[in-house]
MMTF fields as JSON, N, C-alpha, C and O atoms, coordinates in Angstrom:
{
  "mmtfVersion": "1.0.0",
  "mmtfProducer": "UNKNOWN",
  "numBonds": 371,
  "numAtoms": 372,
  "numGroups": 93,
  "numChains": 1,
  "numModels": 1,
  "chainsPerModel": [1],
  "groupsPerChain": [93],
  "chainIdList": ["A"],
  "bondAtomList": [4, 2, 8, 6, 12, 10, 16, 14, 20, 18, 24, 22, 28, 26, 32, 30, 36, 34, 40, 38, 44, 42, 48, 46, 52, 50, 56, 54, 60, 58, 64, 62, 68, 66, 72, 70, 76, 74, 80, 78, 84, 82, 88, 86, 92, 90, 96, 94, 100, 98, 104, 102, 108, 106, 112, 110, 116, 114, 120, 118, 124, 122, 128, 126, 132, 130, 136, 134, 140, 138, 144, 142, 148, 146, 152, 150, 156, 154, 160, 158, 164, 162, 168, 166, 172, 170, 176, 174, 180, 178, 184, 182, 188, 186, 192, 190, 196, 194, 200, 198, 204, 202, 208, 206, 212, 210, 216, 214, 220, 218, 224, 222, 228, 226, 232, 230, 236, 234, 240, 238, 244, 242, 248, 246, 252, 250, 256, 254, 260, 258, 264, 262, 268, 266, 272, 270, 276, 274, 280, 278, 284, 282, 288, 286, 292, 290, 296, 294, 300, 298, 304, 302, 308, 306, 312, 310, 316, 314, 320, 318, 324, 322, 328, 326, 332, 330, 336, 334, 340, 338, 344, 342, 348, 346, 352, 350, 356, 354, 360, 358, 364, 362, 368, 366],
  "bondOrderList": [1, 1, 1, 1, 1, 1, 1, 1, 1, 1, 1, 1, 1, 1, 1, 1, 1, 1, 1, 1, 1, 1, 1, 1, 1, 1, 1, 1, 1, 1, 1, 1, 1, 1, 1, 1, 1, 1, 1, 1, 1, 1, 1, 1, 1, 1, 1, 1, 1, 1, 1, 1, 1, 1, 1, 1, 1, 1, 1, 1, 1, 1, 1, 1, 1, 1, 1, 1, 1, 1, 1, 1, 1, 1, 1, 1, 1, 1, 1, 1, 1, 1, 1, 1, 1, 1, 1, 1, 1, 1, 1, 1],
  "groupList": [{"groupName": "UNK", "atomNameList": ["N", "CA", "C", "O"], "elementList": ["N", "C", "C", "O"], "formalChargeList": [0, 0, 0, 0], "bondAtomList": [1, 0, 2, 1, 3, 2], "bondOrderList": [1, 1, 2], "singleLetterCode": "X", "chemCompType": "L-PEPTIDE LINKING"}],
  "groupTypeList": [0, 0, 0, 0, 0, 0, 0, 0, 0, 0, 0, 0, 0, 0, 0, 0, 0, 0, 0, 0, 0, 0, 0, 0, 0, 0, 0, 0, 0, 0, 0, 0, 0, 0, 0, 0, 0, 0, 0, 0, 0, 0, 0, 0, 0, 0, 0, 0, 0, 0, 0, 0, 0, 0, 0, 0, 0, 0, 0, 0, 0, 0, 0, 0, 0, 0, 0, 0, 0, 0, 0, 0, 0, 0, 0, 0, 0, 0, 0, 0, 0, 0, 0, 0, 0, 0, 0, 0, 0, 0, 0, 0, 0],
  "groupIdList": [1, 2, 3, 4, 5, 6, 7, 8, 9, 10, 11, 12, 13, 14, 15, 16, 17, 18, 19, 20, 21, 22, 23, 24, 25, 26, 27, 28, 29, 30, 31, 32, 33, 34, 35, 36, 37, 38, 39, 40, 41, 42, 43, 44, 45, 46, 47, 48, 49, 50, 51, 52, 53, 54, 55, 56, 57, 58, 59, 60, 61, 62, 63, 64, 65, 66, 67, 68, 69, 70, 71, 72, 73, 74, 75, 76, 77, 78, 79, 80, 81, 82, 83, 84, 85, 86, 87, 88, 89, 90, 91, 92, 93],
  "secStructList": [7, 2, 2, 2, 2, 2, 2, 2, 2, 2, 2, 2, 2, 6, 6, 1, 7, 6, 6, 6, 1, 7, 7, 7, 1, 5, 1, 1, 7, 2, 2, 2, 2, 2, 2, 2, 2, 2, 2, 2, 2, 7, 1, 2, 2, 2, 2, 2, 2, 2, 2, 2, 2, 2, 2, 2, 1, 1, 1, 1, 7, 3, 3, 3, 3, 7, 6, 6, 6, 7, 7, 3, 3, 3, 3, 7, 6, 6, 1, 7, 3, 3, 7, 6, 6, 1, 5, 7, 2, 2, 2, 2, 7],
  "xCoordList": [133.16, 132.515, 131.061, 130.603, 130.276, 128.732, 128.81, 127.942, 129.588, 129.946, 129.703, 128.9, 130.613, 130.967, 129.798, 129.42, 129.182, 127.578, 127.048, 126.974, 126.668, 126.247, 126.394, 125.562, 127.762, 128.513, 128.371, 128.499, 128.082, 127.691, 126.374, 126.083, 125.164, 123.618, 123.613, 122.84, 124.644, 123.982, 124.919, 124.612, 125.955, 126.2, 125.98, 127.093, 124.841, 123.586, 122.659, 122.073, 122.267, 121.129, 121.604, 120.933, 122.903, 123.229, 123.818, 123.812, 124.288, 124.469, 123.59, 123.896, 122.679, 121.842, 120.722, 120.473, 119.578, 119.066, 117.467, 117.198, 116.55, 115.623, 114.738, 113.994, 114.596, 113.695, 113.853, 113.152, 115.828, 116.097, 116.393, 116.639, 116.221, 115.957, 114.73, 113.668, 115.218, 114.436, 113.349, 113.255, 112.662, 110.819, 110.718, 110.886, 110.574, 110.538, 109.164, 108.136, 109.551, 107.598, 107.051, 105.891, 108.614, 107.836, 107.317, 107.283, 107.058, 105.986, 107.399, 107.547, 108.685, 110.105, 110.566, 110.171, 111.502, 112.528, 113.661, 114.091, 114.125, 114.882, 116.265, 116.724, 116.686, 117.994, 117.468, 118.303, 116.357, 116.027, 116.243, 116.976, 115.602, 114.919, 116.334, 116.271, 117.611, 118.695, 119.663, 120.399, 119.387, 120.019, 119.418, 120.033, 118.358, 117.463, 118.29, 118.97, 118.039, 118.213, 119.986, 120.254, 120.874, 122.331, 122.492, 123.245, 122.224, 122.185, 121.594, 121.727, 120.747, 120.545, 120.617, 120.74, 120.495, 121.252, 122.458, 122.545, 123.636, 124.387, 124.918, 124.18, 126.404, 126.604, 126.089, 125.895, 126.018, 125.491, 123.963, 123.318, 123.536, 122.087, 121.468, 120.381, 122.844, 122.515, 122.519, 121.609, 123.421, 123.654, 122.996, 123.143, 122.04, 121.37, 120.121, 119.659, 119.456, 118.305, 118.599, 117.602, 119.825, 120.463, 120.231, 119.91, 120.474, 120.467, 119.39, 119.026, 118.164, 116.978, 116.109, 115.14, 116.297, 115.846, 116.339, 115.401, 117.219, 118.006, 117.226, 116.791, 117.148, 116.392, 115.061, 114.49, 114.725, 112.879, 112.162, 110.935, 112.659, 112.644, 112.966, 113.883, 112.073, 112.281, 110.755, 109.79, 110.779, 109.345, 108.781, 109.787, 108.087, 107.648, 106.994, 107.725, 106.153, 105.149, 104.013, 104.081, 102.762, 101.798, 100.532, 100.422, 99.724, 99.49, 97.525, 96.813, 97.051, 95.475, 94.905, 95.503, 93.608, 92.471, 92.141, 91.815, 92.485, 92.234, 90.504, 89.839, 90.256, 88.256, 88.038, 86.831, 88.305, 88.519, 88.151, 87.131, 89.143, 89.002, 88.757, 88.26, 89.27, 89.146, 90.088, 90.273, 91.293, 92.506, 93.462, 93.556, 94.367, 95.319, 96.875, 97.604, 96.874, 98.123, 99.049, 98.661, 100.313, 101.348, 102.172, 103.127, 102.04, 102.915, 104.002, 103.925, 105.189, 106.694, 106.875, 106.381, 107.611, 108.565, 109.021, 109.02, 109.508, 109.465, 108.442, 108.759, 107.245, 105.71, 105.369, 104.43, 106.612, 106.087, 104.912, 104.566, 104.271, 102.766, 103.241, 103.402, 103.29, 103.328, 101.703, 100.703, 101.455, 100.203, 100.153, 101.092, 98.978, 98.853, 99.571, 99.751, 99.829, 100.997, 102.627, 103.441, 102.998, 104.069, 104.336, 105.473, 103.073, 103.605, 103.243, 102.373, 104.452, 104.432, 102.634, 101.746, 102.624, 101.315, 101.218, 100.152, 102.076, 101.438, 101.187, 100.805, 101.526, 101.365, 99.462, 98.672, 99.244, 98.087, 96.322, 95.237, 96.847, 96.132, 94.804, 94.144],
  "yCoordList": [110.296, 109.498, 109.918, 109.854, 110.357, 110.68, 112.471, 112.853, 112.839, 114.352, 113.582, 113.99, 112.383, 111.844, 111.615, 111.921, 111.033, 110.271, 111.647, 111.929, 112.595, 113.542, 114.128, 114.174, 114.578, 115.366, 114.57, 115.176, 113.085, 112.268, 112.398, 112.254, 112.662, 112.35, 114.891, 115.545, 115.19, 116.417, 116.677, 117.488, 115.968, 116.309, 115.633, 115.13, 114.386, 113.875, 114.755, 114.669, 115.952, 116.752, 117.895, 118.434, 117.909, 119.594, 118.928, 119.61, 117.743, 117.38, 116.66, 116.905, 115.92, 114.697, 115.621, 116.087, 116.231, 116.968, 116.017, 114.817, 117.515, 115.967, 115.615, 114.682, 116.152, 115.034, 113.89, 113.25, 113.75, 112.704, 111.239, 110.059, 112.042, 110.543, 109.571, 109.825, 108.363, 107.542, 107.898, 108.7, 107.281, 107.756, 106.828, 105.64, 106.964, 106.435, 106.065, 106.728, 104.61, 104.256, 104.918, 104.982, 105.569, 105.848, 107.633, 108.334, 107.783, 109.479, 110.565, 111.588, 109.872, 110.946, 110.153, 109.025, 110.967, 109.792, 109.479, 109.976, 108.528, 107.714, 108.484, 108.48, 109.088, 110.156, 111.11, 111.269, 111.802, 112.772, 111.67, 111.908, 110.634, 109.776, 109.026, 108.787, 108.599, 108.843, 109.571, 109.226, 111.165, 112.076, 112.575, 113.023, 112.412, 112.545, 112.17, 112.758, 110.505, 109.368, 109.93, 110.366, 109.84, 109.887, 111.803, 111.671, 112.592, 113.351, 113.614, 114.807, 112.912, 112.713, 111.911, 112.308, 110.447, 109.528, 108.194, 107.001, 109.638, 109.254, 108.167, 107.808, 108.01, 107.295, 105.307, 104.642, 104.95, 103.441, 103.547, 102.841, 104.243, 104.409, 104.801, 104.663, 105.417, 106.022, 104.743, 104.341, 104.443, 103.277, 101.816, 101.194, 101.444, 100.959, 101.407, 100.597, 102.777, 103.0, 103.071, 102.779, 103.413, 102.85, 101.248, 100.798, 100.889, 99.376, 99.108, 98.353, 99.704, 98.964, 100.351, 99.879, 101.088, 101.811, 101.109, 100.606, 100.785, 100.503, 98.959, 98.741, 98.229, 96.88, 96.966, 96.705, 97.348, 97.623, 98.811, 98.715, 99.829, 100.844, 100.306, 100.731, 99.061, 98.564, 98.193, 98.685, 96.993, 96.453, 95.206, 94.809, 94.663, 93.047, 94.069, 93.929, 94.974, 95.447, 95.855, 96.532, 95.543, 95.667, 96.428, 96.269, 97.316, 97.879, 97.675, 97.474, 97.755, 97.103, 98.046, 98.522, 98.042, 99.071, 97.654, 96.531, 98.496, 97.859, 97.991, 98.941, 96.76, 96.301, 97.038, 97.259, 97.402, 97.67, 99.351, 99.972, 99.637, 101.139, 102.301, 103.414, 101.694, 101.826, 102.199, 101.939, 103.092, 102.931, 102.242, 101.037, 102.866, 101.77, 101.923, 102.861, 100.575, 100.396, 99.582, 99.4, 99.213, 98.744, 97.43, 97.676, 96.086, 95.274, 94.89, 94.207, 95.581, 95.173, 93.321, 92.28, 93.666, 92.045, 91.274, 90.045, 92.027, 91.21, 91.51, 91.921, 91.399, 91.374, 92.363, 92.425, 93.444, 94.635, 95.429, 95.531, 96.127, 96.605, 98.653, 99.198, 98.991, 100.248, 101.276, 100.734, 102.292, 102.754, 103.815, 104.61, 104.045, 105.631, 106.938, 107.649, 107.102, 108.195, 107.675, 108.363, 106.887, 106.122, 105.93, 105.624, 106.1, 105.75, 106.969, 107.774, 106.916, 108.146, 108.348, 107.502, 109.551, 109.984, 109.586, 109.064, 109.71, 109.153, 108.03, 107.749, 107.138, 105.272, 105.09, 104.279, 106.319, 106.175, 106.774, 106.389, 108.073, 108.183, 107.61, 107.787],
  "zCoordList": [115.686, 114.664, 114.448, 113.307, 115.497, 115.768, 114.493, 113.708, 114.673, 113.507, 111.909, 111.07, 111.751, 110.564, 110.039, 108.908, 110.927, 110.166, 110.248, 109.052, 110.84, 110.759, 109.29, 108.384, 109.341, 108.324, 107.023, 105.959, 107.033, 105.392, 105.27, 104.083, 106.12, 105.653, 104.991, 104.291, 105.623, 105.257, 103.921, 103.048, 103.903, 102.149, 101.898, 101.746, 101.417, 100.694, 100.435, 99.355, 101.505, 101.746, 100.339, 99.46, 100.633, 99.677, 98.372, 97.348, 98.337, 97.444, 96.104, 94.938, 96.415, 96.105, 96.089, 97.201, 94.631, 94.323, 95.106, 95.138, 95.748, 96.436, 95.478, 95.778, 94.289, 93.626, 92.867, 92.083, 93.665, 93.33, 94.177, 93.928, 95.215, 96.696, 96.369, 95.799, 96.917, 96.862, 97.635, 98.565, 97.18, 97.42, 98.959, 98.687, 99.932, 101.41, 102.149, 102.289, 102.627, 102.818, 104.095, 104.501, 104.815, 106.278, 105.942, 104.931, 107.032, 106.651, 106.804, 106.136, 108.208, 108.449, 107.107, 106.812, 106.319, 105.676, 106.384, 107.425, 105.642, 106.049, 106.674, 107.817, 105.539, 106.058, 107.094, 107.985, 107.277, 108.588, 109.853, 110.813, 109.708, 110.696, 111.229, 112.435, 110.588, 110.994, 111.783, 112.707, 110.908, 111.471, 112.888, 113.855, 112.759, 114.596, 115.501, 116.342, 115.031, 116.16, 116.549, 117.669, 115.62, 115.577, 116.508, 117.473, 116.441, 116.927, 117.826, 118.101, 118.703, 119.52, 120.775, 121.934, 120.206, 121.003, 120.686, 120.98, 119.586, 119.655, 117.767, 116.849, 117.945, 116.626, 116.64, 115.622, 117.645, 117.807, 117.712, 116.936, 118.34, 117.823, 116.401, 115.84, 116.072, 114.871, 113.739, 113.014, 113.839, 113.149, 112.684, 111.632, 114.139, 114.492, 113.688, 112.884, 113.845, 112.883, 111.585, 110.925, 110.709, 109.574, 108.886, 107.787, 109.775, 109.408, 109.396, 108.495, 110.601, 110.489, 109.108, 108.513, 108.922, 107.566, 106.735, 106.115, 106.364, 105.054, 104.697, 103.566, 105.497, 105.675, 105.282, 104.224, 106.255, 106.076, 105.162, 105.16, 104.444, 103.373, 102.272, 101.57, 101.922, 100.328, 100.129, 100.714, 98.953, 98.645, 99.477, 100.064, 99.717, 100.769, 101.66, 102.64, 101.999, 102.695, 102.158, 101.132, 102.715, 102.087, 103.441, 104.657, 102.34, 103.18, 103.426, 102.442, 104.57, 104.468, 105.874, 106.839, 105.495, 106.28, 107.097, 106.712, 108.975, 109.872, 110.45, 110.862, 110.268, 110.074, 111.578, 111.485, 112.501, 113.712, 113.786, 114.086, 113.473, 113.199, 111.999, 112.168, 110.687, 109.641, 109.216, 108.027, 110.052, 109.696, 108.994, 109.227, 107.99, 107.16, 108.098, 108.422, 108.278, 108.518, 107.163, 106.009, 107.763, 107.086, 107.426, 108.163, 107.068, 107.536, 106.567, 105.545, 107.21, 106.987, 106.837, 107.27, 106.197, 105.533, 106.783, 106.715, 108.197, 109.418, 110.26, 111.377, 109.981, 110.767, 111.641, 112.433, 111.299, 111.891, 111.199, 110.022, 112.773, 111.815, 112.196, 113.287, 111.396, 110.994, 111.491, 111.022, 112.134, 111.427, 111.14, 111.178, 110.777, 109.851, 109.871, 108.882, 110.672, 111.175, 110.997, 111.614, 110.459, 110.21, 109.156, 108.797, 108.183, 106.574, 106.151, 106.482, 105.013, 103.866, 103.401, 103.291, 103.248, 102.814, 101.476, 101.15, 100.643, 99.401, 98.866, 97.73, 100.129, 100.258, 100.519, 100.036, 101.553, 101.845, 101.638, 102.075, 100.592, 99.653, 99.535, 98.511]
}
């Protein structure tokens, strides 16, 4: 099964032209950041970061310069805080 998920995110890759993927808030996308986890530790893990991409890779996050460091981070729709090395570069601009 760990091949299957494999074998569906890479004909997305050859299939699905990339300037036509959805635009992704984290800095890996979503389909790499899958295929990592799943090929590495496995199809339940894989699955697992699926669900939590697919969830949290939409709109309800907003993003703000931490008074602390000056750094921008990111807080997700469930109060997760994201930081700079975590979000897509062109979020942070």
């Amino acid at each position: 099964m760990k091949i299957s998920l494999l074998l569906l995110i890479r004909f997305y890759w050859a299939v699905i032209p990339k300037g036509k993927w959805r635009k992704c808030i984290f800095r890996t996308s979503c389909s790499q950041y899958v295929y990592q986890i799943t090929k590495t530790e496995g199809l339940c893990k894989g699955l697992l970061a699926l669900k939590y991409r697919f969830q949290h890779c939409r709109g309800g996050f907003h993003i703000f310069e931490n008074p602390i460091d000056g750094r921008k981070n990111m807080i997700l729709s469930n109060a997760q805080i994201l930081t700079e090395e975590e979000i897509a570069e062109r979020l942070i601009r």
